[in-house]
C-alpha positions as CSV (number, residue, x, y, z in Angstrom):
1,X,-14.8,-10.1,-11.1
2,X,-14.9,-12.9,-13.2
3,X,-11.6,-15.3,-13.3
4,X,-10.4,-17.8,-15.9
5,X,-8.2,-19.6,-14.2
6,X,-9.4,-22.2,-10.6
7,X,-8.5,-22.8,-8.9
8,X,-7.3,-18.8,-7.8
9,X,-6.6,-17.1,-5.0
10,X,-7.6,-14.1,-3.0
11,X,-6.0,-11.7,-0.7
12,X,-8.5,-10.6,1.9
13,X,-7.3,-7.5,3.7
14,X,-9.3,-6.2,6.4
15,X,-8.7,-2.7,8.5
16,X,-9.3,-0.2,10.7
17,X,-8.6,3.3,10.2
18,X,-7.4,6.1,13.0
19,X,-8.5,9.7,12.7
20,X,-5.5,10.9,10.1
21,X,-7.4,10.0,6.4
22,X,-5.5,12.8,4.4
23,X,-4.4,11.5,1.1
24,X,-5.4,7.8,2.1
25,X,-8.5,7.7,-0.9
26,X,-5.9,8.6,-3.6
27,X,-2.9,5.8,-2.3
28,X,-5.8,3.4,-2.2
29,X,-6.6,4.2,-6.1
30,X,-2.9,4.5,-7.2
31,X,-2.2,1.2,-5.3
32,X,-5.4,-0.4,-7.3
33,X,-3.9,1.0,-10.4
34,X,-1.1,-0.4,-10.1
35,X,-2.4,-3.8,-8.6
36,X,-3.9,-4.1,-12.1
37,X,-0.7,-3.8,-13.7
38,X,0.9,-6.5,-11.9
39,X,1.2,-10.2,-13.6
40,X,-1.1,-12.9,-12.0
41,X,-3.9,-10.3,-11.2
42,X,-7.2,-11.2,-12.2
43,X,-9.4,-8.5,-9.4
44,X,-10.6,-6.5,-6.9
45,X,-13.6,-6.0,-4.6
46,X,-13.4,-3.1,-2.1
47,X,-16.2,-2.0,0.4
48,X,-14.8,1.0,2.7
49,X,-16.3,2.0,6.2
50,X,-15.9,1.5,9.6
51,X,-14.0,-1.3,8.6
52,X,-12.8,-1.9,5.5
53,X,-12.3,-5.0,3.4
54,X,-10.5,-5.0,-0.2
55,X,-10.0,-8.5,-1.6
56,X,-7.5,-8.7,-4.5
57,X,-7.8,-12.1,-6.3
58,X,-4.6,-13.2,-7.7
59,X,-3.6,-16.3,-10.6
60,X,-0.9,-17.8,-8.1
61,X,0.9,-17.4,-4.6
62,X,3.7,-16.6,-6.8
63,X,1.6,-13.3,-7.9
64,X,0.7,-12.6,-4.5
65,X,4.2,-12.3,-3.5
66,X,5.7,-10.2,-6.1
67,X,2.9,-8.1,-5.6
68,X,3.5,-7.6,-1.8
69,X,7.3,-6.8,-2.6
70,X,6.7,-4.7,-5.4
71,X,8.5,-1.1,-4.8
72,X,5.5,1.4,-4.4
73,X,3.3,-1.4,-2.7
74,X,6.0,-1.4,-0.2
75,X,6.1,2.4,0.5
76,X,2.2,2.2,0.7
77,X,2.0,-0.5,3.2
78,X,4.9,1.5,5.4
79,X,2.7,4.8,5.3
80,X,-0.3,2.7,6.2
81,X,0.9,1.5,9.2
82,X,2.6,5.2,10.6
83,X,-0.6,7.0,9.3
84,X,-3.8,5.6,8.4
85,X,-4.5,2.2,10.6
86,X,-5.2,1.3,13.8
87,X,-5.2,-2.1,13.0
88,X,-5.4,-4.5,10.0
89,X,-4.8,-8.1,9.0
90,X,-4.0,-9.8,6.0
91,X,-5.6,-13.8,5.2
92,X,-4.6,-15.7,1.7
93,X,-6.7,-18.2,1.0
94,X,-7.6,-20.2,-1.7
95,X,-10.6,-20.3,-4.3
96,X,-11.6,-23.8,-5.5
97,X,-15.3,-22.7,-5.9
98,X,-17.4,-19.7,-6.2
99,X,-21.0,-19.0,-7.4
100,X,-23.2,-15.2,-7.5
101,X,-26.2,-14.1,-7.9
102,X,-27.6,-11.3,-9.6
103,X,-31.1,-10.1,-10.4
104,X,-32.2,-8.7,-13.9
C-alpha cells in the first residue's frame, strides 16, 4: 500500500472467529472488492488466523463513514456478528507518518 495523500487514515479491525466459517472467505473478498470501489480508499492489509486483523486505509473520516454505511457493507457486518465472530473491535486512527522496509 502506498498512499498519496498524509496525512490518511486507517481502519484497524481486529476479530475473533467462532466455529461456523462457511461462506466467511468469499464475504471477506466481495467486501474487499467492493471496499476498493468506494471513494476515499487508498488500501488494504489483511493477515487471517487465530485472530485476524484487516486494516483498510482511507483518504478521510468522511470515506470511512460512507463506507461503514454503505448497503452491502452493512448486510456483511450484520451476518458477521450472528455467524462468524466471537468477538471483534473496530479502532480509527490517524496516519501522520509511516516508513517500511524491504530487502532486495
Amino acid at each position: 500500500m502506498k498512499p498519496i495523500f498524509k496525512p490518511y487514515y486507517a481502519v484497524i479491525f481486529t476479530s475473533t472467529q467462532n466455529e461456523n466459517t462457511n461462506g466467511y472467505l468469499e464475504m471477506a473478498e466481495k467486501m474487499e472488492a467492493l471496499a476498493k470501489k468506494q471513494n476515499g480508499f487508498l488500501g488494504i492489509d489483511s493477515a487471517r488466523n487465530t485472530v485476524g486483523i484487516t486494516v483498510s486505509y482511507w483518504q478521510t473520516l468522511e470515506a470511512i463513514k460512507n463506507w461503514k454505511q454503505q448497503s452491502e457493507h452493512l448486510q456483511a457486518q450484520q451476518k458477521g456478528r450472528e455467524e462468524w465472530y466471537s468477538w471483534y473491535n473496530v479502532k480509527i486512527c490517524k496516519v501522520e507518518r509511516e516508513y517500511q522496509f524491504f530487502k532486495k
